[in-house]
N, C-alpha and C positions, 0 to 999 in steps of 0.2 A: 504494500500500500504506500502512496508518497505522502509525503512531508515534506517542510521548508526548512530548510538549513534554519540552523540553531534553535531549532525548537525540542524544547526536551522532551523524553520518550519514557517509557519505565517498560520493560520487559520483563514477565515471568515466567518463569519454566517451571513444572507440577511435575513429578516421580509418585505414580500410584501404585498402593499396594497391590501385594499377592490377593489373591480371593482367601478371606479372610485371616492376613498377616498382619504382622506390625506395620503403624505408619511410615515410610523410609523415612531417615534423619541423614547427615550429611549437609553436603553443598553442589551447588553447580555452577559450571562456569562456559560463560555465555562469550562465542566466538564469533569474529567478524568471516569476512569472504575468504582472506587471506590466510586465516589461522589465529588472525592476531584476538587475545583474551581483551574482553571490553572488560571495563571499570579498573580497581585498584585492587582488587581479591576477590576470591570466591564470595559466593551468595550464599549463606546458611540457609540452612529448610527449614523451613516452621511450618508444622503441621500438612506437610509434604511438599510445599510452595515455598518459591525462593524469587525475587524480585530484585532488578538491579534499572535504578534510573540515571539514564545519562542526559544529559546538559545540551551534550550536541552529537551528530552525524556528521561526519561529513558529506559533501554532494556527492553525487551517484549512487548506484547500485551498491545492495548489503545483502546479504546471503547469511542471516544469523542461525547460528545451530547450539545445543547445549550437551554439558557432558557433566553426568553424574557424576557426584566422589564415590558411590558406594558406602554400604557401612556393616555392620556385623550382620544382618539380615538379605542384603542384595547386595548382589555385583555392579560394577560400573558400566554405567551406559551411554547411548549418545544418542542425541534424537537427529532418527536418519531417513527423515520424510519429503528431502531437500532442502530442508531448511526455511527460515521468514525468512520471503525477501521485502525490501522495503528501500523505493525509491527517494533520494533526500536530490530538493531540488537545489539549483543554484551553478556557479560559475565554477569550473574546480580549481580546488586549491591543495595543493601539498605541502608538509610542512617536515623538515627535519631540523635537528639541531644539538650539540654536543657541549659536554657531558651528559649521559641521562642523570647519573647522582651530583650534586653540587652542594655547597655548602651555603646557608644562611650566607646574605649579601655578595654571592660571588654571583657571576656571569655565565650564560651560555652563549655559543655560537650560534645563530638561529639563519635558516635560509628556506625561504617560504614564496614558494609559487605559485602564478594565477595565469592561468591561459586562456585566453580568448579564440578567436577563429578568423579565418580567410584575411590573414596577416595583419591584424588592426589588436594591437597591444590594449590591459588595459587599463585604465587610468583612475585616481584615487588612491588608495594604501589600505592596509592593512592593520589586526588588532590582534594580540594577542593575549587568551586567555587560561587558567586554570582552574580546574576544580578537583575534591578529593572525594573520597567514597560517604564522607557526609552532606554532602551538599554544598558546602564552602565554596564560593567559587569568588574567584579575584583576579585582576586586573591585572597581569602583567606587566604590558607595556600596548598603550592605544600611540593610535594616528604614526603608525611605522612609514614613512614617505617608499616609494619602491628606488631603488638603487641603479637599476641596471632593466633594460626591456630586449630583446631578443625576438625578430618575427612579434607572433602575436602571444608573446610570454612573457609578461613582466614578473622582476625578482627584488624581494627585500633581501639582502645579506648585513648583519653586523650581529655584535657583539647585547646582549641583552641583561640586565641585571633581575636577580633575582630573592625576591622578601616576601616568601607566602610566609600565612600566619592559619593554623599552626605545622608546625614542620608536620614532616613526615612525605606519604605519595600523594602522587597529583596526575589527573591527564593535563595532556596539555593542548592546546586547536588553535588555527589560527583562523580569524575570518574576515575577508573581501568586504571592505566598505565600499557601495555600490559606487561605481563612477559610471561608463561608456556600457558595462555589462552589470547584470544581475547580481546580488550580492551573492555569495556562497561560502562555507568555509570547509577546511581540512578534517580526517579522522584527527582523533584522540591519540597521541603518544606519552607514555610513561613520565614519569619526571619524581625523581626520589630527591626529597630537600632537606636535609641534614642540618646539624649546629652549625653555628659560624662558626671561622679556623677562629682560634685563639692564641695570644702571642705571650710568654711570661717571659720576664727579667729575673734571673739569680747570681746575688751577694749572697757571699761567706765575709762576716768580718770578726776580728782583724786582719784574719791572713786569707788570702786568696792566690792562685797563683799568680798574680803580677804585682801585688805590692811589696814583698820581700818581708813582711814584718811577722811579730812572734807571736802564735797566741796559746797561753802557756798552760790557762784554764779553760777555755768554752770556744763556742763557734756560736757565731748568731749569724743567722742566715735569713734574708729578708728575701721578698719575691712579688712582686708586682701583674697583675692582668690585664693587658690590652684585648679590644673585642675589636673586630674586622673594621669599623671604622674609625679605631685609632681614640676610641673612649679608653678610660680609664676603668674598671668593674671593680664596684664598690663594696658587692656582697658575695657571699658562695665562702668557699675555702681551697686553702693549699694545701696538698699531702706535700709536707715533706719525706724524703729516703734516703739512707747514708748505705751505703757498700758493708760496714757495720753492721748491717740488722737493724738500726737507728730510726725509728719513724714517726710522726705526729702529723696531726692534720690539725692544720689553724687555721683562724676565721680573716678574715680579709678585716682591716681594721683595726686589729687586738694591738695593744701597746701602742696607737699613736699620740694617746694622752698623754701616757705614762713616760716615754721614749721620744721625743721634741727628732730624735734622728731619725723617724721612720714618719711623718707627720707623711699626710697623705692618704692613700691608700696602699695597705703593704699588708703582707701577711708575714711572720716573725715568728721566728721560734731559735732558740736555746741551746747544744748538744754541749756537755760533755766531751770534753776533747780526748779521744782515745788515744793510743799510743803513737806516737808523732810517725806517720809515714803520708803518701797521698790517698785521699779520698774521692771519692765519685759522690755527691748532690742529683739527685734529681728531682726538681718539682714538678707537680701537676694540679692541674684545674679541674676536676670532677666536671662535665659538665651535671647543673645543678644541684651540685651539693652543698647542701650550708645555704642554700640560699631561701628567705623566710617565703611562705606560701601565699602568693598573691603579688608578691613582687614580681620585678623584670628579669630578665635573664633567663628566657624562655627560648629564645634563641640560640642560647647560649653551647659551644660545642667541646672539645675538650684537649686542654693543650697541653705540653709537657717541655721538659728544658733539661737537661743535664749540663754540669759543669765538674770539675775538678780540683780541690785544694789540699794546702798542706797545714797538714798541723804541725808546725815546726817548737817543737818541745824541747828538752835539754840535752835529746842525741839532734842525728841528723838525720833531716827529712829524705830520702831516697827520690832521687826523680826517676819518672818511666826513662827507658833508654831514648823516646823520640825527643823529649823536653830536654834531656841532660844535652842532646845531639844541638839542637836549638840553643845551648848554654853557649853550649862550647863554641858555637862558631858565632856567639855575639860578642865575644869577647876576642876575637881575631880582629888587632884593629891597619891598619894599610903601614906601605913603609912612610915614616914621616909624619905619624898622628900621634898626638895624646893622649890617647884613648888609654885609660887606664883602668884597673881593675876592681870595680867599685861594689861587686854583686854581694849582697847577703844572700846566698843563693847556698845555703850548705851541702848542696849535695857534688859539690867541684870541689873535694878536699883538697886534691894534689894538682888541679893548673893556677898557680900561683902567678905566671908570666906573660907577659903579655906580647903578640908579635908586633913587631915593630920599631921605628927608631933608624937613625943614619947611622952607618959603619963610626966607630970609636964613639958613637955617644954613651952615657951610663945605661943606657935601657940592653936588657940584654937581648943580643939581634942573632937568630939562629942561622 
């Protein structure tokens, strides 16, 4: 039967019992011409009926068929009666675009095409929408201008952002703001929308590997969250983990009353300085954790950071062989420099000299 592009549709598929069996339970899942699975998941059966509404068709011909899950009482089946077909009118339009999975505020490549006929291109632009298996449906990005026309094939091509709320899957359609032809739009393609990436900063202080300095009792280790637009994140928490076995989780916050050095937003925490050799940090951001219910950070995805320091105690800190390598040749200074040997760097017990210096001067010249 036809329809108009973008008009929504609800489809349901029924699995009837044996003559007098149980009612089937399961799900089914409802298939376009091509193979491709319509909606964001299977359809559960209630009371042996399963219902799946979509938002839109795209134009032309649909050939829907469904395929039982089966459950402890029936097998899985498929309805194979040739299937609904169902005219959706309008101009067509195709639509791809990459990555299918993306994260909160990043971008897809999106390239979406309208063909017209007997070489006359067509004209106006294009919208792009999403919806998810509850009916949500939002805005992408409208009034896309087209890029490029070809014969009678015009094309939008770029880069598209994307901020549905609430994450998770989505179809996604594009559709033909009428200009010269008929409005029409695209089938439905996939679209899995994840956390935003997330960005943390970790200090170890006093000693880290680049300040040279000693910390003879504790490591305090602070850590910071940026969110994809380069905000700050004010709530949630940080797992800290040391290579020790060493772990806490703190609140984003904690000590900046207390601590005038961490004022801001920071999450802190404390260690015990174990026996002085180098250590491995890593922090992470739970996505949502720590974060109070009904606040932001919903979007939120989950980031991690490692870093490396020394707890230089009253032996000597051991550097890895790559760091010791990186010592050594910082202190190789040219012939005729004064570069001299300034490292608190205890893990170079025995290069005491520096290369360097003109023939008969006091520096010693190898």
């Amino acid at each position: 039967f036809p329809i108009s592009s973008t008009t929504p549709i609800t489809l349901t598929g029924k699995v009837g019992p044996a003559l007098g069996g149980a009612t089937p339970t399961g799900s089914i899942l409802f298939e376009d011409t091509d193979g491709t699975v319509l909606g964001t998941a299977a359809s559960t059966l209630t009371s042996g009926e399963a219902s799946l509404t979509l938002q839109n068709m795209g134009s032309g011909q649909h050939i829907i068929t469904t395929l039982y899950s089966g459950d402890s009482n029936y097998q899985p089946n498929t309805y194979a009666d040739g299937g609904l077909v169902i005219g959706v009118s309008g101009t067509p339009v195709t639509l791809t675009f990459s990555p299918s999975t993306v994260a909160y505020g990043s971008a897809i490549y999106v390239t979406i095409t309208v063909t017209g006929q007997n070489g006359v291109a067509p004209t106006g632009g294009v919208s792009l929408y999403a919806y998810n298996d509850q009916g949500t449906q939002g805005t992408t990005q409208t009034t896309l201008n087209f890029t490029s026309t070809s014969g009678d094939v015009s094309i939008y091509s770029g880069q598209v952002g994307v901020d549905l709320s609430p994450l998770g899957n989505y179809e996604l359609y594009a559709v033909y703001n009428p200009g010269n032809y008929p409005g029409g739009s695209s089938s439905n393609e996939p679209l899995t929308e994840t956390g935003e990436a997330m960005t943390l900063s970790l200090n170890c202080a006093p000693q880290n590997t680049d300040s040279g300095l000693y910390a003879p009792n504790q490591q305090t280790c602070y850590s910071q969250v940026t969110d994809a637009f380069g905000n700050i994140v004010q709530q949630g928490q940080v797992v800290f983990s040391m290579t020790n076995g060493a772990s806490a989780a703190e609140q984003i916050g904690d000590n900046v009353d207390t601590n005038p050095t961490f004022s801001g937003y920071y999450a802190v925490d404390t260690f015990p300085n174990p026996t002085a050799s180098y250590y491995t940090m890593t922090a992470t951001f739970p996505a949502g954790q720590g974060l109070p219910t009904g606040t932001g950070g919903g979007y939120y995805g989950t980031g991690t950071i490692t870093g490396s320091f020394c707890t230089q105690g009253p032996g000597t800190c051991v550097l890895p062989a790559a760091a010791r390598s990186r010592a050594v040749r910082a202190l190789n200074g040219s012939a005729g420099s004064t570069f001299l040997n300034r490292s608190r760097d205890h893990s170079i017990p025995t290069l005491r000299v520096v290369h360097g210096g003109v023939p008969g001067s006091p520096r010693f010249h190898p």
